[in-house]
N, C-alpha and C positions, 0 to 999 in steps of 0.2 A: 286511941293509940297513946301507948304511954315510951315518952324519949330520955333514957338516959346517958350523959357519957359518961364514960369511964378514962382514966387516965388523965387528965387534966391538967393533973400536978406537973406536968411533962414539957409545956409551955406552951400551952394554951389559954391557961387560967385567966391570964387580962382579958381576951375574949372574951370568955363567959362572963366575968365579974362582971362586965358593963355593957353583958347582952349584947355586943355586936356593933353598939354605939358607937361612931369614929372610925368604925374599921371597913364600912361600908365603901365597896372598889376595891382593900385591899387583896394582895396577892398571896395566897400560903405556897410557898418555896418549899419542894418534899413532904409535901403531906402523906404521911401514912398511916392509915386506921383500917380497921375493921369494924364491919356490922355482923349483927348477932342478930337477931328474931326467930322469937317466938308467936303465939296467938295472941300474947296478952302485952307483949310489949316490945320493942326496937333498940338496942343499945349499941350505940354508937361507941369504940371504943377505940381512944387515939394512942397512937405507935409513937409518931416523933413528928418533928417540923425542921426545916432548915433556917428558915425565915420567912420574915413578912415582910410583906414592900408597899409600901400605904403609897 
């Protein structure tokens, strides 16, 4: 299975850059995404955020 997101740029990008590191317990405040799948792959693709709350 192959995972990609899309939208990123949207403010989630500190997440990804550091894999997740740090943010472990934290909260996403309106999270809004969609998923896409196909057979060959999964793409996670993010809408917006409101906040985080570590």
């Amino acid at each position: 299975m192959v995972l990609a997101i899309d939208g990123s740029e949207k403010g989630i990008e500190g997440i990804i850059e550091k894999k997740g590191v740090s943010y472990s317990g934290a909260e996403l405040e309106g999270l809004k995404f969609d998923i896409r799948q196909d057979n060959t792959s999964t793409k996670f693709i993010f809408k917006e955020i409101s906040g985080i709350i570590d």
